[in-house]
C-alpha positions in Angstrom: 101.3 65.3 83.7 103.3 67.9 82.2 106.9 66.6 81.2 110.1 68.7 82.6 111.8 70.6 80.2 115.4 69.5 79.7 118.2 70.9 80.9 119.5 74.0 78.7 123.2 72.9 77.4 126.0 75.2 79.5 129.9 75.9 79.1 132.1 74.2 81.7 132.0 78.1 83.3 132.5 78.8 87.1 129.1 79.7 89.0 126.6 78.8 86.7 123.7 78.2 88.2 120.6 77.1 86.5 117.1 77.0 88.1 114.2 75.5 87.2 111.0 78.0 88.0 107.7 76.6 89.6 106.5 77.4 85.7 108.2 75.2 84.3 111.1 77.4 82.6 115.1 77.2 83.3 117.0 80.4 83.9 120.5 80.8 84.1 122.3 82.7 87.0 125.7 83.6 88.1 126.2 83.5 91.4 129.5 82.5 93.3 129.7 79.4 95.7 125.6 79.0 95.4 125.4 82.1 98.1 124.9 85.6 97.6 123.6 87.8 95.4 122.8 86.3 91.9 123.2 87.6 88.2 120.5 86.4 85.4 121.8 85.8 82.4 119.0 86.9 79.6 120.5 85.7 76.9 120.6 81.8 75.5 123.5 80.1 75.1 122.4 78.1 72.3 120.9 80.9 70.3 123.0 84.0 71.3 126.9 82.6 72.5 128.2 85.8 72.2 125.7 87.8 74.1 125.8 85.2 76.6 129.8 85.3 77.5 129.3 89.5 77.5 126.6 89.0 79.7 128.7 85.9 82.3 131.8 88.1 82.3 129.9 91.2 83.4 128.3 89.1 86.0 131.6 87.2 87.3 133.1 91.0 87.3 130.2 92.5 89.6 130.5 89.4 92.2 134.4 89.4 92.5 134.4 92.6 93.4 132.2 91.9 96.3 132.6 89.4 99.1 129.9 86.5 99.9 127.8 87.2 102.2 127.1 83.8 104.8 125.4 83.6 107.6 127.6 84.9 110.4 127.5 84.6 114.5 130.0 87.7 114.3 127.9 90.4 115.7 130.1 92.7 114.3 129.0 91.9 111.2 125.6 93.2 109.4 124.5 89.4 109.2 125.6 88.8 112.7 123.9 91.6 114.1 120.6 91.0 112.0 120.7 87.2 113.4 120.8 88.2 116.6 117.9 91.0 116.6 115.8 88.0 115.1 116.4 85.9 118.0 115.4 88.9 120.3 112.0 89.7 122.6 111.5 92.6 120.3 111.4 91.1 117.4 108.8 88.8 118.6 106.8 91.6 119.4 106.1 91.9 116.1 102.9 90.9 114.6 103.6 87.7 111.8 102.4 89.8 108.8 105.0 92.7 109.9 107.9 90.2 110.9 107.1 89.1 107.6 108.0 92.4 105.6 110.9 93.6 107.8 112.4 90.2 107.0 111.7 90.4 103.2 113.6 93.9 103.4 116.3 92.9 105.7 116.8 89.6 104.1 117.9 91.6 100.8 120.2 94.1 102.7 121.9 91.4 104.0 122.5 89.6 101.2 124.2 92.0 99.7 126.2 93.7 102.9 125.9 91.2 105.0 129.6 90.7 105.6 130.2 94.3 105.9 131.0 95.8 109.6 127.9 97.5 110.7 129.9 100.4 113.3 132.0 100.9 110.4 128.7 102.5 108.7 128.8 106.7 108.5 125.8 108.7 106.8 127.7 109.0 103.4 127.5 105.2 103.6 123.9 105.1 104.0 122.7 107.4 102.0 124.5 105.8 99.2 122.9 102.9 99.9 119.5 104.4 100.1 120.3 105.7 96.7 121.1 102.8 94.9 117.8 100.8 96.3 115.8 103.9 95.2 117.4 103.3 91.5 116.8 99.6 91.9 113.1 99.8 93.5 112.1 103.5 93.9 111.9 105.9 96.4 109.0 104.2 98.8 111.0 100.6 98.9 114.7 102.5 99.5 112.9 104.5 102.6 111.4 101.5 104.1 114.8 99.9 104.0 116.5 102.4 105.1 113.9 102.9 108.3 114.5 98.7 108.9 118.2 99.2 108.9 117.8 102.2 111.2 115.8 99.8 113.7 118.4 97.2 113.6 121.2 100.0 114.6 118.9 101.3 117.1 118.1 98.1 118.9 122.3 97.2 118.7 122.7 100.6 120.7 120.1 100.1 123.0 121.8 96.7 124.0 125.3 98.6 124.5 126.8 97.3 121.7 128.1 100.0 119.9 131.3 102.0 120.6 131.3 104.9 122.9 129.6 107.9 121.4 128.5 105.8 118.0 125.5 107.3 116.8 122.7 105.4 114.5 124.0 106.7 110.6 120.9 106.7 109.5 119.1 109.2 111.7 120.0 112.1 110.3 118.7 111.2 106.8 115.7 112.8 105.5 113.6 110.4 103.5 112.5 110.3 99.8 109.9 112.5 98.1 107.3 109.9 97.3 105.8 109.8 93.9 102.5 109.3 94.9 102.5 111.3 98.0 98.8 110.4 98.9 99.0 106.9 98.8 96.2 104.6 97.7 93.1 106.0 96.3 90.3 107.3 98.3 86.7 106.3 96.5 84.0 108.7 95.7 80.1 108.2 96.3 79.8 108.3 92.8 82.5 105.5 92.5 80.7 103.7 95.6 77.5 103.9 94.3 78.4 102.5 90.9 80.0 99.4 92.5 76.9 98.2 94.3 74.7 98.4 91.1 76.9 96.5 89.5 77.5 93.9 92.4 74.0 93.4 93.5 72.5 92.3 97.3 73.4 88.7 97.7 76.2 88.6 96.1 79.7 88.2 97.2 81.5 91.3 96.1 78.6 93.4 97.9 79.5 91.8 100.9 82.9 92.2 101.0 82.1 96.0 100.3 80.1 96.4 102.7 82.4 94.7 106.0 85.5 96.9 104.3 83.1 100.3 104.2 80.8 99.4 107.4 83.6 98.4 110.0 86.8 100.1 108.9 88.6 96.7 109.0 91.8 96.2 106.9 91.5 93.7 104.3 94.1 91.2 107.0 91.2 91.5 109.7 88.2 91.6 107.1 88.7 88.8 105.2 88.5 86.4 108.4 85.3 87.8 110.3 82.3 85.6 110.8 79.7 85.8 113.7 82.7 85.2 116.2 83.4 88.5 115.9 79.6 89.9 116.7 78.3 89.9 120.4 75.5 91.7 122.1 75.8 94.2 124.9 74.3 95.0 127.8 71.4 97.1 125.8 70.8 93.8 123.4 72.6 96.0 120.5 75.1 93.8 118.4 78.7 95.0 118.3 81.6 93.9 115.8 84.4 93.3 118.0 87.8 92.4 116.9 91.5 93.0 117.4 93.6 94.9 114.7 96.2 92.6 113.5 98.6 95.7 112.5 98.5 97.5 116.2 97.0 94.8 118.2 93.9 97.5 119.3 91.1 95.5 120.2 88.3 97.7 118.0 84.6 97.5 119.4 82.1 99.1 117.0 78.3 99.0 116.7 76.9 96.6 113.6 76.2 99.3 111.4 72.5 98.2 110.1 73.3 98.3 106.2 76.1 95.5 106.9 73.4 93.4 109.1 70.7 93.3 106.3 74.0 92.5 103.9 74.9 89.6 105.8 71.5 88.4 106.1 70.8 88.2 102.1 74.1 86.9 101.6 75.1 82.8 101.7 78.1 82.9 104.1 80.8 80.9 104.3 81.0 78.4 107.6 83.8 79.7 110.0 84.3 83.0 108.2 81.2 85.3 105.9 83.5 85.6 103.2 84.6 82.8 100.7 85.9 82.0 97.4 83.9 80.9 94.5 84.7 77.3 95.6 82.9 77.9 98.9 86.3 78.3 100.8 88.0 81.2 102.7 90.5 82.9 101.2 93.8 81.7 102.2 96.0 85.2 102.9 95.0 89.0 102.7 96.6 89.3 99.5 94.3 86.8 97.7 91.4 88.6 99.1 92.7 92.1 97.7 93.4 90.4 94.5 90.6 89.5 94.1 88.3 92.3 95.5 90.5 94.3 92.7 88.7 92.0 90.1 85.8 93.0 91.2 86.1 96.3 91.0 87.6 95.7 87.2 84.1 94.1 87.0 82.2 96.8 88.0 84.0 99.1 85.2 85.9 101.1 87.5 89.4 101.8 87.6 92.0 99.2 88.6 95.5 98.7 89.2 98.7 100.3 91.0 98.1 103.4 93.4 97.5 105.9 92.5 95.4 104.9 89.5 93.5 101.9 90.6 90.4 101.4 93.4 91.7 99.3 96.0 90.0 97.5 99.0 92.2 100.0 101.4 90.8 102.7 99.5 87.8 101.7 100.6 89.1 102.0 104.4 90.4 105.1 103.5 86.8 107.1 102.1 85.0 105.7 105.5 87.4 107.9 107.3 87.0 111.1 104.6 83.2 110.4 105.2 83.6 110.6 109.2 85.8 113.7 108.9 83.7 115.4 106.9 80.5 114.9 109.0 82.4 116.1 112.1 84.1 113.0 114.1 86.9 114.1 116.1 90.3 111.9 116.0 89.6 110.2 119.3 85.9 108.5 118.0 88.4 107.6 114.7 90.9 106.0 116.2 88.5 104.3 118.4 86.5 103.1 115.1 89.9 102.5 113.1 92.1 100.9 115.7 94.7 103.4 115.2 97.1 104.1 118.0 98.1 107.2 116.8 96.1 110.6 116.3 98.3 111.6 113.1 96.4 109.4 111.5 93.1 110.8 112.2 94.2 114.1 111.8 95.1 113.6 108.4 91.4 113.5 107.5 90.1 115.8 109.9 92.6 118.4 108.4 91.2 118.5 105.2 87.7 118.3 106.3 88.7 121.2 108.5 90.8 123.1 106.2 87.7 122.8 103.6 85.4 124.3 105.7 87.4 127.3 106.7 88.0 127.5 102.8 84.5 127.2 101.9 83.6 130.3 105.1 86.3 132.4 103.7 85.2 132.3 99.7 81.6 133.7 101.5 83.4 136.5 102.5 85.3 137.2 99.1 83.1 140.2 98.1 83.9 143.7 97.3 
């Protein structure tokens, strides 16, 4: 068993925090009272004194000038009213995976305006604040904050308690330009072709291709289906049935007969068809998109961040350019996708529509 590295050797200074990481390493923080936003400290102590005192004194100047947040019952209060939406019927609504990223966002606001008085908040307010999280994390994190905050505001007015006449500040702000406006990647044929040769019948990989392509499922509902999810109807034809974890729909689609001979060449796992290379499920979505991203490394296509790399929603995505383009209306998508809105069918069937007319009109480009 690995020893624990000592203790780095610290001036008798005011909030100096140091941490030891789950790899094994110390860092050194600044943070005032063990609450509220914390300062690293790059530089050693040991090696670089100087740097190191530039570097506390900057940090003890940015956290005086800014009041601990703590966990408050004052309602009046961000962290107060943030408590108090957590304990509400409508946040339990939420699905686990979504409660899960609102709180990651919301968590951060708070700790770093938590003690500030939410009515006090005007749209100069928070569109500075949506500035400075798109310097800190970009343009797609600082909208998604900014639409969490708005939903926190929202649900205080709808309980009356805001002032008379106090309107949500953060209505009336138009989000950020995205960088990479069309999101993840859609795959080609050519790109879906060249992934099963590489990752042959029997295998794993091909597998998990084919339930992401075959049913439409997102990589949280794909990852844990298994024969619970298949039953036969009344015309002895098996159907995948299953309930979207995202918009609760409960999705009913016919076994497409590529998957079925898939399934049936492949070793599947007990409870669930897909599993690790130790015979196990996959613990979280996110361990099953990490690796489903190796395996698309393996394949020698491209990998990595949207809008570069091939991604398992990607995959999700160019089953719904394929249906577009063959003629499925939005209704027979959402059915297939779960979706609860037609926007997002008629994002595909737009362009397959929009191609057509183009391709009908360059037939009539003659002089």
């Amino acid at each position: 068993m690995p020893r624990k590295p000592k203790r780095p050797k610290l001036p008798n200074l005011p909030h100096l925090r140091p941490v030891l990481s789950r790899h094994g390493k110390w860092y050194v923080y600044v943070q005032k009272h063990g609450r509220g936003k914390a300062y690293r400290l790059t530089a050693e102590f040991r090696t670089e004194p100087l740097a190191f005192i530039e570097q506390y004194k900057d940090a003890v100047a940015q956290i005086e000038r800014m009041p601990v947040s703590t966990p408050s019952k004052d309602a009046a209060t961000l962290s107060g009213l943030y408590s108090a939406f957590r304990k509400s019927s409508e946040w339990r609504q939420y699905a686990d995976s979504t409660q899960k990223s609102k709180a990651g966002r919301l968590d951060n606001i708070i700790a770093e305006h938590g003690w500030k008085r939410w009515a006090q908040l005007t749209r100069e307010k928070c569109l500075m604040l949506r500035d400075s999280w798109s310097e800190q994390n970009g343009a797609q994190q600082a909208n998604k904050k900014l639409t969490e905050l708005s939903s926190v505001l929202t649900w205080a007015i709808d309980r009356k308690m805001t002032p008379t006449q106090w309107r949500n500040p953060c209505h009336d702000i138009k989000p950020l330009p995205k960088a990479n406006k069309d999101g993840f990647r859609t795959w080609t044929i050519a790109e879906m072709e060249q992934y099963k040769a590489h990752h042959a019948l029997g295998t794993m990989p091909r597998l998990a291709f084919s339930i992401l392509f075959y049913t439409g499922a997102a990589a949280i509902d794909a990852y844990k289906m298994g024969w619970q999810n298949v039953h036969r109807d009344n015309l002895g034809d098996d159907r995948v049935i299953y309930r979207r974890q995202k918009t609760s729909v409960e999705v009913n689609i016919p076994l497409d007969s590529e998957l079925s001979d898939v399934l049936r060449a492949t070793d599947l796992g007990d409870m669930v068809w897909l599993k690790t290379s130790h015979g196990t499920p996959f613990k979280s979505a996110k361990a099953f998109s990490q690796w489903f991203t190796k395996t698309v490394k393996q394949a020698g296509l491209p990998c990595g961040k949207p809008p570069i790399g091939l991604s398992a929603h990607g995959l999700r995505k160019a089953g719904a350019t394929v249906m577009a383009n063959n003629g499925v209306s939005d209704k027979e998508m959402m059915a297939f996708f779960g979706w609860n809105k037609s926007d997002q069918a008629r994002t595909y069937t737009a362009k397959a529509d929009n191609a057509k007319l183009a391709s009908s009109a360059g037939r009539q480009l003659k002089i």
